[in-house]
C-alpha positions in Angstrom: 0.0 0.0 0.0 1.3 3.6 -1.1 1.9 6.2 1.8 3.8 9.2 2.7 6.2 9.3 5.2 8.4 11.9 6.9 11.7 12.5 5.4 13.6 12.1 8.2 12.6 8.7 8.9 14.1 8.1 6.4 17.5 10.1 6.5 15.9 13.3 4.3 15.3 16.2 6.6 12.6 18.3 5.5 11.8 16.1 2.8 8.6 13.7 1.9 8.7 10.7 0.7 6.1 8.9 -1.2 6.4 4.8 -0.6 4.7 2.5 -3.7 4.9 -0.2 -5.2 4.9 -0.4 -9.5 5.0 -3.2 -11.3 5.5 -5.6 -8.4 8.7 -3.1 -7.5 9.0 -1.1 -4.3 9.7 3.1 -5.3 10.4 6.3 -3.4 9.5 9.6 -4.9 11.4 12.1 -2.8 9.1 15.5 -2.8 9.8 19.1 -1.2 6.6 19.5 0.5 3.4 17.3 1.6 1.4 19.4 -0.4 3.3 18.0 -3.4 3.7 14.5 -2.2 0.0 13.7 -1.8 -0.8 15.1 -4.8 1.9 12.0 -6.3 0.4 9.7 -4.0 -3.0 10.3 -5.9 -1.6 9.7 -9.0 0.2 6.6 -8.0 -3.5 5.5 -5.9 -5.6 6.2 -9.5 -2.9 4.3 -11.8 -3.0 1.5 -9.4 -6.6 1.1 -9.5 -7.0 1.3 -13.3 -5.2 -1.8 -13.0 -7.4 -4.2 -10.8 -10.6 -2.1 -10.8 -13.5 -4.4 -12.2 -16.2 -1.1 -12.2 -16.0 2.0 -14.2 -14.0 4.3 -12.1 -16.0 7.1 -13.0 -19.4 5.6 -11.6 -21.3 7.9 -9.7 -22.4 7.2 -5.6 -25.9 6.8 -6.7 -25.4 4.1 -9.4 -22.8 2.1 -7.7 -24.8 1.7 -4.4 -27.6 0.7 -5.8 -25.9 -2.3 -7.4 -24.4 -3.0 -4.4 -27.3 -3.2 -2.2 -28.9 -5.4 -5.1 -26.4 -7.7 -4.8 -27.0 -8.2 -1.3 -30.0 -10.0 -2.1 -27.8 -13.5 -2.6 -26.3 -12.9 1.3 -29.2 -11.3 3.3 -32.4 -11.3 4.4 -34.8 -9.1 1.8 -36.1 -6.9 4.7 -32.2 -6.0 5.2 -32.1 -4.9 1.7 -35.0 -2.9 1.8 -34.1 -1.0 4.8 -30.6 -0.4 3.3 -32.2 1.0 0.1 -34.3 3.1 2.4 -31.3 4.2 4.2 -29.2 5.1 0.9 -32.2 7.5 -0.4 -31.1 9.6 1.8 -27.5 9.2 0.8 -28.6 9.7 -2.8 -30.4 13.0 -2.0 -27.5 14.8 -1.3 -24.6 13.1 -2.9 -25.9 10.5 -5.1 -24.3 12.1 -8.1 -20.7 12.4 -6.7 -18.5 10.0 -8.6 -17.3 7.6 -5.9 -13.9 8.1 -6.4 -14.0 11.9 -6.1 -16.1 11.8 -2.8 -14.6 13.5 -0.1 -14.9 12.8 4.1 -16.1 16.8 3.8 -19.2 16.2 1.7 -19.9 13.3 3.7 -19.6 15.4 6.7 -21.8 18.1 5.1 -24.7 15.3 4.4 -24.4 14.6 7.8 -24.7 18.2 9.5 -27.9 18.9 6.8 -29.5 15.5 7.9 -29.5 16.5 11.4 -30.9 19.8 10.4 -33.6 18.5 8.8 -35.1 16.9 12.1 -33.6 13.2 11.5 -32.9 11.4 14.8 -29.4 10.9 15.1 -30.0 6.6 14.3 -31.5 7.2 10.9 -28.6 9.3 9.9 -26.4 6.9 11.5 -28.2 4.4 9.7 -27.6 5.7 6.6 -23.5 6.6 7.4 -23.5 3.0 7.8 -25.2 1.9 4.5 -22.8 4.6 2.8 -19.8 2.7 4.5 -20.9 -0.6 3.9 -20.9 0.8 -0.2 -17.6 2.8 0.4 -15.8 -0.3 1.7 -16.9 -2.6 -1.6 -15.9 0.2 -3.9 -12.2 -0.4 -1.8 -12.4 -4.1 -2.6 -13.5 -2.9 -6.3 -10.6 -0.8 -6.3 -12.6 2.1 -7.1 -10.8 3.7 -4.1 -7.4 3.2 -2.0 -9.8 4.6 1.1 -13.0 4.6 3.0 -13.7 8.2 3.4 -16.3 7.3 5.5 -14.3 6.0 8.2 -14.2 7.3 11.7 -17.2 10.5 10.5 -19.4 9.3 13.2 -17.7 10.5 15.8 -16.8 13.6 14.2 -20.3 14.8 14.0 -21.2 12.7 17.1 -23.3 10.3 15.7 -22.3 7.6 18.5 -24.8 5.2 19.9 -24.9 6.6 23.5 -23.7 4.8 26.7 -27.1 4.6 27.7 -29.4 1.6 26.8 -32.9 2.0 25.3 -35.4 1.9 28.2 -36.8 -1.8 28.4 -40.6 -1.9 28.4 -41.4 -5.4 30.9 -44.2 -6.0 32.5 -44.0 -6.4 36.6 -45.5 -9.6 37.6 -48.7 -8.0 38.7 -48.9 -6.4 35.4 -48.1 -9.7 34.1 -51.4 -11.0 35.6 -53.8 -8.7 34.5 -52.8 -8.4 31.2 -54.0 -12.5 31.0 -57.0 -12.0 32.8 -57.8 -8.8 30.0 -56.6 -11.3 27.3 -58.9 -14.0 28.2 -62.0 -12.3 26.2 -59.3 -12.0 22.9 -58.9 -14.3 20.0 -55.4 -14.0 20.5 -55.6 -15.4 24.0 -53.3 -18.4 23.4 -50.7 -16.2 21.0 -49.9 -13.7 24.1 -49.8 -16.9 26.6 -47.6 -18.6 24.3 -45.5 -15.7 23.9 -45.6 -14.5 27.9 -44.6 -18.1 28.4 -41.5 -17.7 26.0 -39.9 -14.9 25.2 -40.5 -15.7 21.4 -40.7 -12.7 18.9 -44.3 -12.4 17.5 -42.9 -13.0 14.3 -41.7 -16.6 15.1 -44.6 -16.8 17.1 -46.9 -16.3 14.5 -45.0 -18.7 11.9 -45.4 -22.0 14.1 -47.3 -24.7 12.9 -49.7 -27.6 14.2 -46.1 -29.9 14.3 -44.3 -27.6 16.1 -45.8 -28.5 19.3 -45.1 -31.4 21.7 -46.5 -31.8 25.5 -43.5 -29.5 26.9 -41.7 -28.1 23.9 -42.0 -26.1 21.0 -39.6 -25.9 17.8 -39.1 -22.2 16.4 -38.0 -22.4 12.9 -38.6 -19.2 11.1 -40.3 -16.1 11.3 -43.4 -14.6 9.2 -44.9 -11.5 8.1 -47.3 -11.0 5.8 -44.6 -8.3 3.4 -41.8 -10.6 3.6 -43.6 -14.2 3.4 -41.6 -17.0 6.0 -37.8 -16.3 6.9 -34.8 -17.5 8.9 -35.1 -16.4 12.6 -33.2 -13.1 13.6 -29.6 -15.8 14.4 -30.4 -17.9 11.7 -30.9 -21.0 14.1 -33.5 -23.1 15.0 -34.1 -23.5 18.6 -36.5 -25.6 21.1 -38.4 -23.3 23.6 -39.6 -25.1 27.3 -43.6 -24.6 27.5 -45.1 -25.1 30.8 -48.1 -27.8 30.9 -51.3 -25.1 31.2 -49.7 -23.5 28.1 -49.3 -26.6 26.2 -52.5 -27.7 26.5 -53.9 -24.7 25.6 -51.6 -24.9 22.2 -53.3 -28.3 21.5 -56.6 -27.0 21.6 -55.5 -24.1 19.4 -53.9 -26.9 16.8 -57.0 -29.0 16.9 -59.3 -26.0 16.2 -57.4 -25.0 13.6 -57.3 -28.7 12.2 -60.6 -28.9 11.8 -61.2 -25.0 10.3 -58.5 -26.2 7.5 -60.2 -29.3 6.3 -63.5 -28.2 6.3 -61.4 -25.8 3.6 -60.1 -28.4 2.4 -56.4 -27.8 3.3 -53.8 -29.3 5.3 -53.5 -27.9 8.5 -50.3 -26.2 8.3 -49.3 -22.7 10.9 -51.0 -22.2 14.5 -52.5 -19.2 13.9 -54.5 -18.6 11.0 -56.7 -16.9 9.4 -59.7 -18.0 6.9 -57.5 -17.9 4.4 -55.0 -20.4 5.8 -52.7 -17.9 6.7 -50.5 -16.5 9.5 -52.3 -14.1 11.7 -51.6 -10.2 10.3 -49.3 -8.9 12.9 -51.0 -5.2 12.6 -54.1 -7.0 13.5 -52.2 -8.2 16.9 -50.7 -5.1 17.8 -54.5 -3.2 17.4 -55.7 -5.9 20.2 -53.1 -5.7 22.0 -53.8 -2.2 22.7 -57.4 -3.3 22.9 -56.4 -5.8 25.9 -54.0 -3.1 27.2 -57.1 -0.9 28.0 -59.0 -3.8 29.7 -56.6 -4.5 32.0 -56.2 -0.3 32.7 -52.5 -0.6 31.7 -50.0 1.7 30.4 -50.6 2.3 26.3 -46.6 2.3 25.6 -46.3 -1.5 26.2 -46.2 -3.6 22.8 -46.2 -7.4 21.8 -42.7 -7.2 22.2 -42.9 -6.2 25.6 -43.7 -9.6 26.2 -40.3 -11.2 25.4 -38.9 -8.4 27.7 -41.1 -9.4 30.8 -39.9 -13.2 30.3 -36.8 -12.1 30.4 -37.0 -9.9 33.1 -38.8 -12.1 35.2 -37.0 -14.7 34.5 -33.6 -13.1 35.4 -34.6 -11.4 38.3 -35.8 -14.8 40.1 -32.7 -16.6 39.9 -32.6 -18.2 36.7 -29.5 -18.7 35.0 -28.0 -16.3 31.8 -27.1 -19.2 29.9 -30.8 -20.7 29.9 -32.6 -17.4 29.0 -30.2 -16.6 26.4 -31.0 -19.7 24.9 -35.0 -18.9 25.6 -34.7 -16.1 23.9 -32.3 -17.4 20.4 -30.0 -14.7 21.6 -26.9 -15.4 18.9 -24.3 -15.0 22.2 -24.8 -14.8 26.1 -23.3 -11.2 25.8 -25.8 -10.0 24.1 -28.5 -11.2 26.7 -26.3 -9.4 29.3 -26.3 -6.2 27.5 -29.8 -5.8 27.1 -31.0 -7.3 30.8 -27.9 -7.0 33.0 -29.3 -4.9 35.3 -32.0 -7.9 36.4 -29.7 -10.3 37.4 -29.2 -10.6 40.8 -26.0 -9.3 42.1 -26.5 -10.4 45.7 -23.6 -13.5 47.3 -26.7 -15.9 48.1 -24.2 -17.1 50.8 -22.2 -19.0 48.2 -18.7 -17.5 50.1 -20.2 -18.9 53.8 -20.6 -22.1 51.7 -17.6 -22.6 50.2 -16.3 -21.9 54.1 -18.2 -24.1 55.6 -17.4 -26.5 53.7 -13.4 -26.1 53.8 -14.1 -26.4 57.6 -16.1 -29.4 57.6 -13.6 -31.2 55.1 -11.0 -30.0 57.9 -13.0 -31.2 60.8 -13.1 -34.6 59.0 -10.0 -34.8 58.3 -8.8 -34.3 62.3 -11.1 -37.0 62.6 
């Protein structure tokens, strides 16, 4: 890689030297001032890419990003995509029509500072730097540039995710209790026990089917939504979630119902929780009743579906239960993960372990007098 260096590092006092490689051969250009030296360096940067660069180098921002984020299609999930296309609209607004290799970190920095005058929060303009950087690093493998000049921005115009950790929304365990009493007049009744009983996303929730279930288990595969059809969970992994007895049989009932709705269609039973047409639940539909069952119970209106895999979790944690078993609940991709979102509701009390482990060295002791 081509750089500049100080002259007297290498024995040139008030020189600077350019350091490149041409033609497989290691070179020094020896220039009077940096001014001058990085202005050979650019030239040595834009020769070297003509040789391995497999775009046109003078493709604009707008038209190279947008192939790359089709091209993710073949590695990602197609909601990813579509939220990076709708973060690079924004990129595209302002300096779509840059040719990559003549964008600057000062533009970049300028799109920034007009994104956050505009009103955006600071994580959809982060959002977006990221999507840009993602772009700028394949035009680097491309060889479209030597450098990301994306790199390192966010902190410059203080884009950092803060220290602090976005407020979890659990239930208590009271709160816990009258939300199911509310929810017993619901059609999703058994949904929000299943997903109380948990942690599962509503998503995978709502993609389960009839053979999922077994008398103290239950097999999350994918996820479903309606816009995106059945997908790979959030980690990719299927995993086998503990169901208490109550909640199993209630899950059987639910299969059996739907087993008998389905062939009087004329179809296989197939998911849990359908509609008449045979298909997953519409998770709009679920978050409308949960508000629904939210007022019933005379409970505060900021709590969501997804509140419930934060009360398991909580409650869970908070009662003893071990990291390693809710992180596996939950399909968590590592523990630390688990511990960064619900650190604070594991216990940090002793439990007497110490006065065990003591009493125990004196008994052994004791014994061993004996």
């Amino acid at each position: 890689m081509a750089k500049i260096v100080k002259g007297e590092e290498r024995g040139r006092p008030g020189k600077w030297i350019v350091d490149y490689r041409e033609g497989g051969k290691r070179k020094w250009k020896t220039c009077d001032t940096q001014g001058e030296a990085k202005t050979f360096l650019k030239s040595v940067l834009l020769n070297d890419s003509a040789t391995y660069c497999t775009v046109d180098t003078n493709v604009t921002l707008a038209e190279y990003g947008d192939k790359v984020i089709e091209d993710r299609l073949a590695f990602v999930k197609a909601r990813t995509v579509e939220a990076n296309r709708e973060g690079f609209s924004r990129v595209k607004k302002y300096i779509g029509s840059v040719k990559v290799r003549e964008l600057t970190p000062g533009q970049i920095v300028r799109f920034l500072t007009q994104s956050k005058a505009e009103g955006l929060a600071n994580g959809t303009v982060r959002y977006s730097l990221s999507v840009l950087s993602l772009i700028l690093n394949h035009a680097r493998i491309d060889g479209v540039i030597a450098h990301n000049p994306a790199y390192g921005i966010g902190k410059q115009v203080r884009l950092q995710k803060s220290e602090d950790k976005t407020e979890i929304k659990a239930f208590t365990l009271e709160q816990r209790a009258a939300f199911i009493e509310a929810a017993k007049s619901s059609r999703h009744y058994v949904l929000y026990r299943f997903l109380l009983a948990t942690g599962a996303r509503l998503g995978e929730a709502l993609a389960l089917k009839v053979t999922d279930i077994s008398e103290a288990h239950a097999v999350i595969r994918e996820t479903f939504s309606r816009k995106y059809g059945a997908g790979t969970t959030k980690s990719g992994q299927v995993r086998t979630v503990d169901i208490l007895s109550e909640v199993s049989s209630l899950l059987k009932k639910q299969a059996a119902k739907v087993a008998e709705q389905e062939l009087a269609q004329g179809r296989t039973p197939n998911y849990l929780f359908v509609n008449e047409d045979g298909l997953p639940w519409n998770s709009s539909g679920v978050w409308k009743d949960f508000q629904l069952t939210l007022k019933r119970a005379g409970l505060p209106l900021h709590f969501s579906p997804h509140c419930t895999r934060h009360t398991y979790a909580t409650l869970l944690l908070s009662n003893g239960e071990s990291i390693q078993y809710v992180q596996q609940q939950l399909g968590h991709a590592s523990i630390t993960l688990t511990v960064d979102i619900y650190g604070k509701w594991i216990p940090l009390k002793s439990s007497g372990v110490q006065e065990r482990i003591e009493g125990n060295g004196r008994t052994t002791s004791l014994a061993g007098a004996v």
